[in-house]
N, C-alpha and C positions, 0 to 999 in steps of 0.2 A: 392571580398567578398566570404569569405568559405561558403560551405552549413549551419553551423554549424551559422555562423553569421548572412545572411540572415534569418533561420528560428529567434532568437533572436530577426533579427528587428522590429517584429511581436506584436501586442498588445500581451502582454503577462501576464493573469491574475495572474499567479504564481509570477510577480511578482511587480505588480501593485493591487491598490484597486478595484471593480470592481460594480456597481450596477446592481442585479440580471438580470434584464429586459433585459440586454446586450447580454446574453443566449440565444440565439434562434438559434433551430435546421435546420429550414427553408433554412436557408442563407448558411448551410453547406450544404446541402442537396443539393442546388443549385451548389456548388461549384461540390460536388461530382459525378454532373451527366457531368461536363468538363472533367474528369479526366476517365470514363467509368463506374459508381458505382463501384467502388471495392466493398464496402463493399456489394452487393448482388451475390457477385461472392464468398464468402466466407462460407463454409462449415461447420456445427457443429462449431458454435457460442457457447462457454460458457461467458455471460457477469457478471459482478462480483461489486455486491454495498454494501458497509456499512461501517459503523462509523471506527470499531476496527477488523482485521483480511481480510481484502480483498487480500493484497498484500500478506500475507504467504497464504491463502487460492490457489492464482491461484496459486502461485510456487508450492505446494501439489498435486493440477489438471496436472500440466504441467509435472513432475517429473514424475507422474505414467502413466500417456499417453506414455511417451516417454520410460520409461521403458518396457512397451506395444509394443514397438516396431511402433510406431505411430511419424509420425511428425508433431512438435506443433508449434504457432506461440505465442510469450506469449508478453504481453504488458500492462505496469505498469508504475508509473510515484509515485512520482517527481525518477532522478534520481539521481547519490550520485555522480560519478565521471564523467563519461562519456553520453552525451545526447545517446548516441548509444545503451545503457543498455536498452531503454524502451523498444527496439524493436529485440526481440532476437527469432529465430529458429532452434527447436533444444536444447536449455539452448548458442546458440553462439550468440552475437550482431551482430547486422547488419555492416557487411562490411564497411568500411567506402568510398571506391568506388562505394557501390551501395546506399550506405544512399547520397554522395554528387550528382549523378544522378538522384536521384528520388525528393531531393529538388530543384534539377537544374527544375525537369520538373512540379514541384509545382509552384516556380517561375515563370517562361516561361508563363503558366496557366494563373496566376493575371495579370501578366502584359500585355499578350492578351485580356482577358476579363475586358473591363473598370467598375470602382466601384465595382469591384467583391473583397471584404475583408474578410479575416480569421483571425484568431489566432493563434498565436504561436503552443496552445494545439489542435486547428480541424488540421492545419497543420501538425505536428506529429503524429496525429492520422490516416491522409490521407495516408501519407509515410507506417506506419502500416498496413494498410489497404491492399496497392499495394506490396509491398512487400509482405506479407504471401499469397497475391494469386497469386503472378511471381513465387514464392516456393513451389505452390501447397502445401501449409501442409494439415492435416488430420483436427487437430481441431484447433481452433484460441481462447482464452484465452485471455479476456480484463477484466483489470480493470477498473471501471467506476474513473475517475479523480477525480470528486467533484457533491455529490450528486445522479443523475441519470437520469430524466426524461429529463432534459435539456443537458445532459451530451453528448458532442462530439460522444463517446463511443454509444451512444443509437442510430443512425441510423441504425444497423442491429437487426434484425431479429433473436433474440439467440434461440435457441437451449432450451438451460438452463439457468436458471435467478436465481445466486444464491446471496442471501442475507443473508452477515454478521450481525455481532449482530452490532446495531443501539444505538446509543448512542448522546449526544451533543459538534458539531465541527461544523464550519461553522454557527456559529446560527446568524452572522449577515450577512449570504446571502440563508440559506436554510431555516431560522423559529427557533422562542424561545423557541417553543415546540415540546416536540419527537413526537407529534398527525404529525405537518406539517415536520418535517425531515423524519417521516417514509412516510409520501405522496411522497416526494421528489425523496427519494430511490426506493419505490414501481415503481417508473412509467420505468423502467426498464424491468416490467413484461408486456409480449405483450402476443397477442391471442396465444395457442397453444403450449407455451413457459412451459416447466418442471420446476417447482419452487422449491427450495432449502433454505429449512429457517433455518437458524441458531437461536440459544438459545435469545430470545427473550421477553424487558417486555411487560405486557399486553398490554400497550397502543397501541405499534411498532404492536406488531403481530396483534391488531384488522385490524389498516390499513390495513396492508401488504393483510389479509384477504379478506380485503372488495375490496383489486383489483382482490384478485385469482376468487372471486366469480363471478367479472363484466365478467371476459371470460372466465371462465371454466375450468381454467387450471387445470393438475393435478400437486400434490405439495406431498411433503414430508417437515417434521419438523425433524431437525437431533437430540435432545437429543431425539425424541421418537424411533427413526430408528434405531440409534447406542448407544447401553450400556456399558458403561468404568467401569472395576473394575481394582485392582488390580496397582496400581500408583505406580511406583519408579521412582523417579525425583533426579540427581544428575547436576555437573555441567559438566560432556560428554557427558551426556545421557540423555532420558525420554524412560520411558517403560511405556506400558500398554495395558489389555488385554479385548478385545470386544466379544459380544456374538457374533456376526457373520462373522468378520472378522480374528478371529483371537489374537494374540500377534501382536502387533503395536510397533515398536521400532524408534527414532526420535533423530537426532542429532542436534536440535536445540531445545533452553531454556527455561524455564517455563509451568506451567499450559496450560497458555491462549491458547497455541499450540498444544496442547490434541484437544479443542475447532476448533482450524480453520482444524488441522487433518480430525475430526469427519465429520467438514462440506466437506472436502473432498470426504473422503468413505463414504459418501452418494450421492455424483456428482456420483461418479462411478457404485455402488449399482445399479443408474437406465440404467449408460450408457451398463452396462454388459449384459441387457436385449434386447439392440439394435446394439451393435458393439460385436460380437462373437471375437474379437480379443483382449478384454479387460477382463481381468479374476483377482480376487483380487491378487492371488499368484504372478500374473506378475507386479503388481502394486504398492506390497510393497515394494522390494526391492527401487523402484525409492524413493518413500514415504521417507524410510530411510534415503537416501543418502541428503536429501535437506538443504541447507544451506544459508540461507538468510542473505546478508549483514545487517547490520544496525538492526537488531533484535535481541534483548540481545545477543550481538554478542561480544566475549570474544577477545580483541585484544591483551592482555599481562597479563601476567601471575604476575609481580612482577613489581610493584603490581599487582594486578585482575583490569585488567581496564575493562570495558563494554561497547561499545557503543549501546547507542536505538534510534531511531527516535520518541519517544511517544511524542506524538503532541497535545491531548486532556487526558480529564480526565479517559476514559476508558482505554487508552493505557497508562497514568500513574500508572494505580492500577495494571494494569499486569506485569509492572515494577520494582511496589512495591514487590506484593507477590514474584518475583523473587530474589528480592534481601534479603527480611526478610527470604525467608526457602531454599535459600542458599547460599549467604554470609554471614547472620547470626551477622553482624556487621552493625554500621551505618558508612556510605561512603562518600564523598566529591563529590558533585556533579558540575557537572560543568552543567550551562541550559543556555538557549536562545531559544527565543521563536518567532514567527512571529507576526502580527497585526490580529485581530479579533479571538483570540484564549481564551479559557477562564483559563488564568494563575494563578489567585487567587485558581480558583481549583485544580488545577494540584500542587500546592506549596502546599496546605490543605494535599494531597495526598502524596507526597513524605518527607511533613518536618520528618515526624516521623524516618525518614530513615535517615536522611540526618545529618552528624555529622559536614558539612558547606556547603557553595555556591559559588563558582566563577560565577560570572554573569558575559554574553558575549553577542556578537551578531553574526547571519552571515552578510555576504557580500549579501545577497540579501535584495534588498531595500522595502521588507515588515518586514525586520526587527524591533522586539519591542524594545527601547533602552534602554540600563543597568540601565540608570536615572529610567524609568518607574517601569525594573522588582524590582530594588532595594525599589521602593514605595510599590509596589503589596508584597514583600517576606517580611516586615517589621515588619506587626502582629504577625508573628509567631517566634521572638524573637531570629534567628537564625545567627550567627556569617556569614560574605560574605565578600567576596571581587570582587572588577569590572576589567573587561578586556574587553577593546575594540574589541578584536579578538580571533577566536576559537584556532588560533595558541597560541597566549599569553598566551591565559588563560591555554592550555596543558601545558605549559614550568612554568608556576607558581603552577601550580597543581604536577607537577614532580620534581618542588623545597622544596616542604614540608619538613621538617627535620623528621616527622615521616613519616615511609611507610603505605599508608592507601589505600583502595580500593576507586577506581575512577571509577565514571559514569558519562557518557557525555550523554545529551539529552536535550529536548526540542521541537524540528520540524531535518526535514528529512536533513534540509540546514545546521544547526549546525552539524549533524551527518556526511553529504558528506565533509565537510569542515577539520573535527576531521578525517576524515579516508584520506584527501587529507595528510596530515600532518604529519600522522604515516607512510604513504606509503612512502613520501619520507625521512622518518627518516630512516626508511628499508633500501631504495634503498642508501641513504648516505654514 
């Protein structure tokens, strides 16, 4: 059995249904004190929650650190081709001789200590753990998985607790209302812990608030800290210029990215106060340079194909303005979405865009079926066709007799699957 299988054989929420209660920190905590706590051996913690912009948020953090001349340990999930992607230092994956070691001795672990059970996601998150403290990096850069207070990710002790903009995903395992998904999120913020709030509605920030107040923390709110004028947005480029940092220049697409930027330079803003080795001027260039798979990420040019992972209704509207003020046309979407996502919205959101639909699925078995989504996209009156498969549906989308721009999205599973696909069309 590969490393890569063993962790697989693992209850695995991601891809199974799961009832909240099953969450509990407790039992990881247990596991993690077999293994030597990694995670309190781990230095300058920045832990990272919310709805829409978490995952470009650390690659932002991680990008300017390292530019900083600093070594980072960065860890993100789901991942798109390779499980090894979650856990990278440096911007390099983990080795795949030290990733099948470290779940050799994960393994080894359970199967010494009787009734001692993890999950797929505390499992991967263990490996992260011990890894970035075998590597000694500088700072360690997690994205919280699903939610926060429950979350694998929440046994350390962060540094900095930064909170994206909070939105509804998961609402039939974190809460119906943004009151209880910002509880959810919030519980991320521990004693003493530097707070990072991204642009936030009232409801979200009263929460978030009412935990900074229970311990004291000090916090910063980033549309108040960082001011953006000046926007030119193309499809190579975004620019844009801040009172205090500076001209900001960014090779990945859309608004929303201005947004998770901002929350960046403001992680930094307070780290430059406590690490003399982090200076904005060494920061930006990193900033720049960041390129995030699966994030309006431009795969072919003729057509303009785009792959996104937008999964909920926030990350469709950021989707959308991307596509309305610069391709400027409506596009053939190809979507597939997973179980417990709220798709009627996300359709409400992109039909206006969208000049048809190839309805698909992935290969993971929380897939929502074409049957379903073809019920869900029916209101809105729009011409589709079904494809059992992400690959199908590309080869029926590229048989169009007109050449029209394509967007792939839905969940991160459709996007890993569309980029398996093109890779080995490349490589063919």
């Amino acid at each position: 059995m590969t490393a890569e299988q063993f962790l697989l054989s693992l209850i695995n929420y991601e891809r199974q249904v799961s009832p909240y209660y099953d969450f509990k920190l407790t039992r990881f905590r247990r596991f993690l004190s077999l293994i030597g706590n990694p995670q309190h051996q781990l230095a300058n913690v920045i832990l990272i929650a919310g709805t829409k912009g978490k995952g470009s948020t650390a690659h932002f953090i991680e990008a300017g650190l390292r530019a900083a001349g600093l070594k980072t340990g960065l860890f993100t999930s789901p991942h798109l081709l390779s499980i090894r992607e979650r856990i990278k230092v440096n911007n390099q994956k983990i080795p795949a001789k030290a990733f099948a070691q470290l779940a050799n001795m994960i393994k080894q672990t359970i199967e010494k200590s009787k009734n001692q059970k993890i999950t797929f996601f505390e499992a991967i998150t263990a490996i992260a753990f011990l890894y970035f403290v075998e590597q000694k990096v500088d700072y360690a850069i997690l994205e919280v998985g699903l939610g926060g207070r429950l979350d694998a990710t929440n046994v350390v002790k962060p540094k900095i607790a930064v909170i994206t903009r909070i939105g509804y995903d998961h609402t039939d395992i974190l809460g119906k209302t943004l009151t209880k998904i910002s509880w959810e999120k919030a519980g991320i913020i521990h004693p003493k812990s530097y707070v990072v709030i991204a642009q936030q509605r009232p409801s979200a920030l009263k929460v978030i608030k009412k935990r900074i107040k229970k311990f004291g923390n000090n916090f910063c709110e980033v549309n108040k800290r960082v001011k953006v004028k000046n926007l030119k947005i193309s499809l190579s480029a975004t620019e844009f210029d801040t009172d205090k940092f500076g001209k900001i220049k960014l090779a990945v697409l859309g608004k929303h990215q201005i947004e998770n930027c901002c929350t960046a330079l403001a992680v930094f803003d307070y780290l430059k106060t406590l690490d003399p080795r982090i200076t904005i001027e060494k920061i930006k260039p990193g900033i720049a340079s960041v390129q995030i798979p699966a994030r309006c990420q431009i795969v072919n040019y003729k057509p303009i194909t785009i792959i996104d992972g937008a999964h909920n209704p926030e990350s469709c509207q950021a989707l959308f303005d991307v596509i309305n003020e610069l391709i400027k046309t409506k596009v053939l979407i190809i979507f597939g979405a997973s179980l417990g996502k709220l798709v009627s919205q996300m359709f409400k959101i992109l039909a206006p865009i969208a000049r048809a639909f190839i309805l698909t699925q992935s290969q993971n078995p929380r897939h929502l079926p074409v049957s379903t989504l073809a019920k869900l996209l029916a209101p809105y009156k729009i011409p589709y066709r079904l494809s059992n498969s992400v690959s199908s549906a590309i080869k029926l989308a590229e048989a169009q007799p007109i050449r029209q721009p394509i967007v792939i999205t839905g969940s991160f599973y459709v996007a890993g699957e569309a980029m398996r696909h093109i890779k080995r069309l490349v490589a063919g």
